[in-house]
C-alpha positions, 0 to 999 in steps of 0.5 A: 891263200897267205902264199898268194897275199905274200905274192901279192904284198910282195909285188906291190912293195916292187911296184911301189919302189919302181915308181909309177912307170913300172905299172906302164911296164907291167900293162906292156907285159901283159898285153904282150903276154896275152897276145902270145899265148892267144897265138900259140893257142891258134898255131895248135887249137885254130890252124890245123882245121884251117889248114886241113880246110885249105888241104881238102879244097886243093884236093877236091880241085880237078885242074891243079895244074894251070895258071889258074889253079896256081893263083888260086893255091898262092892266094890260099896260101896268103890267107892262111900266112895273114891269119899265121901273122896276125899280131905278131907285129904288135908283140915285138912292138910291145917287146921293143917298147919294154925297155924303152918304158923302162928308161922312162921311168930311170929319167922319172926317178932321176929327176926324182933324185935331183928334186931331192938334191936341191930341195935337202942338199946331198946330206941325205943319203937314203932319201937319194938311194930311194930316187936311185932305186926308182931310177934302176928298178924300171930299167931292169924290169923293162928289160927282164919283160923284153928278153922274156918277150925275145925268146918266146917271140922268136920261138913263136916266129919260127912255129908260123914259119914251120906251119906255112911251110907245111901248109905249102908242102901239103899242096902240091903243085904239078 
């Protein structure tokens, strides 16, 4: 439990020397987050019975040879792809968008920076240091959250490719 409020302190003093952007960033994150995880959950929880579901009908088909049974298969096959595809637009978007919120928050702090100049002049270093902070802090957490996002998107991408090309292969067409 003090481990946790530590954590928590911890997270919160980062967030505070960020500046209010970094909460924008930490939204981003975590909706992405969420989105990825509920996809891995479907490739391995939920796919598999729609897959053996579209396997079985093929299998239970007499005619799997005309136009017809072909049409048939491929529009099977684009449900099954639409459902694989389902979201991942929306987390490479929010991938895109990590830092693009991060800059946000560098011009935030910048101005910040600028307001302190003018207003106390360029005598006071630490209250410019903390402004540059605000201006730095956004853009490396924008861009941490994107590459993490990166790797286990385009690791998610490749599992959809694998499960439609089983799919495909699991229905054979003569």
């Amino acid at each position: 439990m003090v481990y946790l409020m530590e954590l928590w302190e911890s997270i919160r003093d980062f967030l505070g020397t960020g500046g209010d952007v970094l909460y924008v960033v930490m939204g981003a994150l975590f909706l992405m987050w969420v989105l990825m995880i509920e996809r891995y959950w479907f490739l391995t929880g939920v796919f598999p019975k729609i897959k053996q579901e579209i396997v079985d009908k093929w299998n239970a088909r007499e005619d799997t040879t005309s136009w017809y049974a072909h049409k048939i298969r491929e529009a099977w096959i684009s449900e099954a792809d639409e459902k694989l595809n389902a979201r991942i637009l929306l987390i490479k978007t929010c991938v895109a968008i990590c830092p693009l919120i991060g800059l946000l928050g560098t011009v935030t702090g910048m101005i910040a920076v600028f307001e302190i100049m003018a207003v106390q002049g360029t005598g006071n270093p630490r209250l410019m240091a903390s402004g540059i902070s605000m201006a730095t802090i956004p853009t490396m957490a924008g861009m941490v959250a994107a590459l993490s996002g990166m790797f286990f998107a385009s690791r998610l991408e490749a599992r959809v490719r694998r499960a439609k090309d089983k799919l495909i292969d699991s229905l054979p067409h003569h």
